[in-house]
Each structure stands twice: as structure tokens, then as C-alpha cells.
N, C-alpha and C positions, 0 to 999 in steps of 0.2 A: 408458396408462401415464403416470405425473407423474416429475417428477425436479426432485430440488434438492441444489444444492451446496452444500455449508456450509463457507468459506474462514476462519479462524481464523489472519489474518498474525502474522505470522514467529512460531506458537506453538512451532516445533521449535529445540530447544537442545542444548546439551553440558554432561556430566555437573558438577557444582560442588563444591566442597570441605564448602562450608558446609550441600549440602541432601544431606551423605554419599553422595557420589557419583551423585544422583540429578540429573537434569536437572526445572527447573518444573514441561514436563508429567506426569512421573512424578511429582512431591510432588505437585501440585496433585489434588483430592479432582473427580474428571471419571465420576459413575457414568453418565449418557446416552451420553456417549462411548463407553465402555468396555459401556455393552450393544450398542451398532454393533459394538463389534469382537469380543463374541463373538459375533454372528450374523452376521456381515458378511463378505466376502472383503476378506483385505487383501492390502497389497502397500507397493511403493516406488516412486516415482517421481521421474527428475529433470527439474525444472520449469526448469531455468537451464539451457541448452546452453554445452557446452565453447567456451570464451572469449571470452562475455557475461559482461558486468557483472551481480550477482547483485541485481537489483532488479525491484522488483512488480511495473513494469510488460512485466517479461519473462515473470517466473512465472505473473502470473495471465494474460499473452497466449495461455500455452502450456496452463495449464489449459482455458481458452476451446477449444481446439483449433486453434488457430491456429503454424505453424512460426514462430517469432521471426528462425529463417537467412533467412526468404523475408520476412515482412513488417515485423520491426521496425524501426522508427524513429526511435525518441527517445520521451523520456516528457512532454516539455512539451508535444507534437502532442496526446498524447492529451489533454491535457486541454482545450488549446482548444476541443479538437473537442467535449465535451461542454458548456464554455462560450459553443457558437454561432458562434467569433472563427472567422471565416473566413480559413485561409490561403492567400495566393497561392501558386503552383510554386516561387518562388526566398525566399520567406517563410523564415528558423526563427524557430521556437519555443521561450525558455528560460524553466525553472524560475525563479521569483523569488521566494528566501526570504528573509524579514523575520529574522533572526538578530543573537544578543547574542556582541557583541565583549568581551574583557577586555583593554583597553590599558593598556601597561605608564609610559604619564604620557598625557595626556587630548587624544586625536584622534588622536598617535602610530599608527600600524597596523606600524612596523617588528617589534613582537615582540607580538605580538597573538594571543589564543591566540581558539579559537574555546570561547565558553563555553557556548552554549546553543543550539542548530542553529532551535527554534522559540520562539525570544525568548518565553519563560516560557510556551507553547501559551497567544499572545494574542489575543484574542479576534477576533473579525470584526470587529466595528464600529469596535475602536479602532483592526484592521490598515488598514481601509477608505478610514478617515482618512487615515491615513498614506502608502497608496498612491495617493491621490486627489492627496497632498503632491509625493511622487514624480514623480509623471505631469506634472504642472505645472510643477514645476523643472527636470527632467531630460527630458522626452521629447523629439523633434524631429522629421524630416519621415518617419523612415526609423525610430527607438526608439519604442516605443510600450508604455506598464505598464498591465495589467489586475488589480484587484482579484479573490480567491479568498476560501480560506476559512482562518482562521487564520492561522498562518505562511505557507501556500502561495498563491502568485501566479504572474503569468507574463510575461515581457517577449519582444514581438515585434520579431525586427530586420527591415524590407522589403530584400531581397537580402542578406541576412544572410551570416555564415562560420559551415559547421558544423562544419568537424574545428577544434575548439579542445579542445582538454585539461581539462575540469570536473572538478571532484569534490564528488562529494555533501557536504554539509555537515553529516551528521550520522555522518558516515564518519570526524568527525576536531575531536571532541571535547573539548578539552581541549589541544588539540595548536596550535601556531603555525600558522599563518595562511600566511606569507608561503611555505612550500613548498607550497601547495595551490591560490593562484592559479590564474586563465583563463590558457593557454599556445598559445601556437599563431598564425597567421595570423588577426588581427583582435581576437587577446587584447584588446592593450592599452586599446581600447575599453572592455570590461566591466571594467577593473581600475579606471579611471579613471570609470566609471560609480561603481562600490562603492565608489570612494574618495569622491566627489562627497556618497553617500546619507548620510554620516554626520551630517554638518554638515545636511541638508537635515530629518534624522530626531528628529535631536536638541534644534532648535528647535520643534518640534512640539509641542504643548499635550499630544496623548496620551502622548509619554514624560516630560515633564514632572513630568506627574500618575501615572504608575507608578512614577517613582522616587523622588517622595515617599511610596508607596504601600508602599517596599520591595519593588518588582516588577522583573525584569528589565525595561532598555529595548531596543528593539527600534534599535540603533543601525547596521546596517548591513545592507545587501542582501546576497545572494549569488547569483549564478546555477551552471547545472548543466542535467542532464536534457536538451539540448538537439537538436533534429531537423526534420527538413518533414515536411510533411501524411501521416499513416498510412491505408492505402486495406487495408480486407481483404474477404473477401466476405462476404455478409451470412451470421448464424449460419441461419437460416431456410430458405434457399437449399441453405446444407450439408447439413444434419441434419432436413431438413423439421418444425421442431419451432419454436412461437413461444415465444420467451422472453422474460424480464424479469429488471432487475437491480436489486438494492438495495447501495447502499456509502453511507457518510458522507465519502469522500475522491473528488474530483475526476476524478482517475486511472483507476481503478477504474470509475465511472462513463461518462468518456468511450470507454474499452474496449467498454461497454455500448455507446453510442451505435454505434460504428464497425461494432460486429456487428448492429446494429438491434435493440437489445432496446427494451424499454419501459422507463425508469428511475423507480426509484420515489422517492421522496425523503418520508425518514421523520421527521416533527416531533422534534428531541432528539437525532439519532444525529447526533454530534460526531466519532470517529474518535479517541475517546480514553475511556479509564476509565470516564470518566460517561456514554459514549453511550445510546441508548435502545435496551437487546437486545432486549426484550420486544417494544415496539413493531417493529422491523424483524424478528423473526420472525411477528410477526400480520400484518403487512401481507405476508409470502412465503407466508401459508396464503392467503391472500387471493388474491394473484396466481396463485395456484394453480388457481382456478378458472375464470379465464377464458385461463391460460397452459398452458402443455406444461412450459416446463423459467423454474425460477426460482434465481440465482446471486445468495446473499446472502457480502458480504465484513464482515469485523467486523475493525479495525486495534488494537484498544485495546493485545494482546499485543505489535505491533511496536514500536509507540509505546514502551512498556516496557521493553524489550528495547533500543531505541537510547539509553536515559535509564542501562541496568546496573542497575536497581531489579528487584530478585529478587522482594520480596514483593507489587510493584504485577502484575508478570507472571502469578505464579502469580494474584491476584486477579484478573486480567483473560479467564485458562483456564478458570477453575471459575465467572464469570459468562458468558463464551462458552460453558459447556458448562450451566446449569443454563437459562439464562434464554432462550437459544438453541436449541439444541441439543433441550434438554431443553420445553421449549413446543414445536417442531415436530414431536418425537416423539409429544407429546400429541394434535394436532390432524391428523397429516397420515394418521391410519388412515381417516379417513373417504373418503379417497379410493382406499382398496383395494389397488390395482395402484401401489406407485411405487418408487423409487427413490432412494438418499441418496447422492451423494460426500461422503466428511469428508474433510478436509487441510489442511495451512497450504501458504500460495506457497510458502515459502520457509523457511531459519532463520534465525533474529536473532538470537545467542547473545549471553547475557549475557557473556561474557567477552571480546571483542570488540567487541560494543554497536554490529555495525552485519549488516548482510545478508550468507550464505555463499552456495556451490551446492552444496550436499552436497546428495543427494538427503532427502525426506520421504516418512516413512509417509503412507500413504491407507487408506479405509476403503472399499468398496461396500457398501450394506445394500438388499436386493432381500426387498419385502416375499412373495414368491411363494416363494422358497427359504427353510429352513431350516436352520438351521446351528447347533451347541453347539459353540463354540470356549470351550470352560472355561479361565475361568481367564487369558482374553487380556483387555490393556487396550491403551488407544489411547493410544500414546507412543514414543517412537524405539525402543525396544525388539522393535517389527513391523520395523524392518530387518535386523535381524542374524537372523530366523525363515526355515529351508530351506525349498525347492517352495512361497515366495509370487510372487503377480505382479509383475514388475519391467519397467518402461519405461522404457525409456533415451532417452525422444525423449517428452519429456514431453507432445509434443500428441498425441500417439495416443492417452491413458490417457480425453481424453473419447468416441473413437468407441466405444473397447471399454466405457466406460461408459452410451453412448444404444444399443449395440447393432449399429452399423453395421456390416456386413460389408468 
């Protein structure tokens, strides 16, 4: 038996005025989808446990099959850990985004609204730069910045403080700055950090040349996401099955790593709109072959979703489900016997424009069973359906999907 997950972040939403009361993935045109769901068992699962923060790196922990009560730990861990950074026991790990400020007269940060969470989704090479800038002016024996991919980096404290009060910075949009501050015991640190980057960011040749470009500049840090080293047991170990993971996002990736998967890393897939579906589903038939279970994640619809862009979303669903979706349906019959999860982590409603816990539809589609569910599509619409499958403990939903008794 093969098995592959296909993660489509934050695709689940709430209904909108303007798509007549339908939500994205109900407008969006999703026919591969929607042949899962009528041959497929569906059901609902919640991916975010009651009172965790609703973020991916909880949901996709929980899809993985892993308890988030027992092993989560920040999301900055994760991804060190896929970027090799080795952390000590008293080490954290924080998120470090490159984000565009709107100051209300110039450096001023008193009434500063947060305008752009991934300072215009800029690219590697110029963030590169810029954090390479960072690291030079700002680090010290104990602060230490690492380059990522786009907006996303990560700054290491040695004996760091981790109960400090974050907030995601794409949680808050538009909104003043100054209530959303680091809080807490060793705050003032990172405040005085992000106050520091501005000046350090803005002389910088790459925002320079973006804002004669008419481009967001990337004029201030933010941290968040912050935790020590995450330890879980290896996926292999669990569910006697090797795996492999394909993501364009860090995060996602390092999750891979901490379960032992094989990470693949596919030429083009960005983590945004333009990623390369096609590509990261040919290389998931691929890994197919010499794997058991392959866990492809595609961010483009979150991305979308934290931007309130209705029609990039829906554009990002119906290329997750044609180019994805739809290419794995084509290719994966030759392996006979397998298996499909479909689900988003999470939702990221537009109206909001950032990550909820309500629970998400899921899909199973078991090439060995046959099923005619006429007339069923794959969209929030599978949750409100009597006598389906329902997981309240969202890491269970993977044993009962490899089978495990």
C-alpha cells in the first residue's frame, strides 16, 4: 500500500457576501477534488487543540500524527531544525520577519501600523542581503540571525527567555504596532532589537533600490513563533512506514526532518501563487517509489488568505487541485493499492485574514473501496454532513488513515 497526503493550507474558509454566500473553496472550480469526495470517506477533523494558537505548525504537527499537548514547541525550533542550526537545551529559537512598517512621519514607530507582514513576499536574495546586514550590526555573543527564505528567517537567543508574549505579524495587518509588541520578561530586548533594524534596513542598497522600484521596503524585523529544540519520535519507528516530505516553507519541512522523513526540495516551489505544483507533484509520484507514505504541503491558498485577496485564493484552490491534485490522480494508479488524505491544516478565512481552529473537512480515497457519493464536493460543506468521520484529537485521524489499530 502507498499513501499520500495532499495539504492545501489554510484552503478552508467562511462563507462571503460577495461569492453569495459561498466560501473560495465552494466558488473555486476543484473537479479532482471533488472526484475524492465522491469516492472517498469523508469526515471532519480538528487539527488545532483547544487553546493552541491556531498555526501550521500545530496543525500540520497534528496531521503528521503527532499530540501538539505532548510535543509542541514553538515554531521557530522547527525550522531550525530543518536548517541544520543546531540548538543547545537553554537555546530559543524566534521567528524573524523581514516586514513593512507604515510610519506615520519617518522612523517614528509610535503609531506605526503594520502594513505588509512579508515586506512585498521579497525575495531570497535581496532578504539575504539584508539579513547578512542584520547579523553584522545587531548580533552579539548570545543574538545570533540566520538567513531563510523570503520574508521568513530566524534569530537565535543562547539562554534565551521563552514566555514572552509574540504575535504573529500577519495576525495584525493593518492595525498599530505598538499594542502587538514582545511582552513579557526579556521583552525589551527584542523591542529594542526591531527598533535598532530599521535604521540598519533602510540604509541598505536592497531597500534603496525597491523603493525606487515602487516596491515595499523591508524596513523592520519582527519576531514571534518562538520555543527550544522539538524532539518527537521518529515517523518510521511509529507507523513502520518510510516517508518523504515535499513543502516550499521551512516549517513544514523541518517537521519533515524531526519525523525523519526524506525532504525533497523541488526547483520553483516558492510558497506562494507562482510555486511549482506540477513539479512537487511529479517528484511525490517519484518518491513514491522508493517510499511508503509521501506528505506534500502547497501554502499558496494561506499566503492568500492572510493578504484578504478572494480571487488570488480561489486561484490558488483550483491550481492546488488541477495541477496537484489532479497530476497525482493521473500518475498514482500505477501503483495499484494506495491511498490519498486531502485536507487544509487549517482555515485562513478571508475575513479575518489570518489562521482559526474550527475544525476541516478531510477526504480518504482508498483505491481498493468503492464508493458513489453523488453529488458530493470537497469543501466546508462535508462538515455539517450526518454519520461522517469526526476527530476531535486531530492526531489520531493519521493512524486511522495508515490503518493502525
Amino acid at each position: 500500500m502507498k499513501y499520500i497526503v495532499l495539504v492545501g493550507d489554510g484552503m478552508a474558509d467562511r462563507p462571503l457576501k460577495q461569492l453569495d454566500n459561498k466560501t473560495c473553496l465552494q466558488k473555486a472550480r476543484t473537479p479532482n477534488m471533488d472526484k475524492l469526495a465522491v469516492g472517498g470517506e469523508f469526515g471532519k477533523v480538528r487539527t488545532i487543540p483547544k487553546g493552541f494558537e491556531p498555526g501550521s505548525d500545530v496543525a500540520n504537527l497534528s496531521i503528521l500524527g503527532y499530540n501538539p499537548s505532548k510535543y509542541y514547541s514553538g515554531r521557530a525550533p522547527v525550522e531550525a531544525e530543518y536548517r541544520g542550526i543546531k540548538l543547545a537545551p537553554d537555546d530559543v529559537a524566534f521567528r524573524c520577519n523581514l516586514v513593512t512598517l507604515k510610519f506615520a512621519d519617518a522612523g517614528d514607530r509610535k503609531d506605526a501600523l503594520m502594513q505588509d507582514y512579508s515586506a512585498g513576499h521579497i525575495t531570497t536574495s535581496e532578504a539575504r542581503c539584508l539579513i547578512k546586514d542584520i547579523n553584522k550590526e545587531l548580533s552579539d555573543k548570545d543574538i545570533t540571525f540566520f538567513p531563510g527564505v523570503s520574508y521568513r528567517h530566524l534569530m537565535i537567543w543562547k539562554n534565551g527567555k521563552v514566555k514572552i508574549k509574540c504575535t504573529p505579524p500577519h495576525d495584525i495587518t493593518g492595525k498599530k504596532i505598538s499594542r502587538y509588541l514582545p511582552e513579557g520578561k526579556g521583552a525589551e530586548i527584542l523591542r529594542v532589537l526591531m527598533e535598532q533594524s530599521t535604521e540598519v534596513l533602510l540604509s541598505n542598497v536592497v531597500n534603496k533600490n525597491r523603493v525606487k522600484k515602487g516596491l515595499s521596503p523591508a524596513n523592520s524585523l519582527w519576531f514571534w513563533g518562538q520555543g527550544r529544540k522539538l524532539s518527537v519520535p521518529k515517523f518510521e519507528d511509529k507507523y513502520n512506514l518510510k516517508g518523504a516530505l515535499i513543502s516550499a516553507v521551512d516549517l513544514t519541512k523541518g517537521l519533515g526532518v524531526c519525523a525523519g522523513f526524506d525532504i525533497i526540495n523541488v526547483k520553483g516551489a516558492t510558497g506562494y501563487i507562482d510555486t511549482n505544483y506540477i513539479g512537487k507533484a511529479n517528484a511525490a509520484l517519484n518518491a513514491l517509489k522508493s517510499c511508503d507514505i509521501v506528505y506534500v504541503h502547497v501554502e499558496a491558498p494561506d499566503e492568500a488568505g492572510h493578504n484578504g485577496d478572494v480571487r488570488t485564493k480561489i486561484k490558488a484552490i483550483e491550481d492546488f487541485d488541477a495541477k496537484v491534485v489532479g497530476t497525482v490522480l493521473k500518475g498514482i494508479a500505477k501503483f495499484k493499492d494506495y491511498r490519498i488524505l486531502l485536507l487544509p491544516d487549517h482555515a485562513t478565512p478571508i475575513t479575518v485574514m489570518t489562521h482559526t481552529d474550527e475544525p476541516v473537512p478531510f477526504i480518504i480515497y482508498d483505491s481498493s473501496i468503492k464508493r458513489e457519493n453523488k453529488g458530493y464536493a470537497f469543501n466546508e460543506s462535508i462538515l455539517r454532513k450526518k454519520g461522517i468521520k469526526v476527530f476531535e484529537r486531530g492526531y489520531k485521524l493519521m493512524d486511522y488513515f495508515i490503518g493502525k489499530k
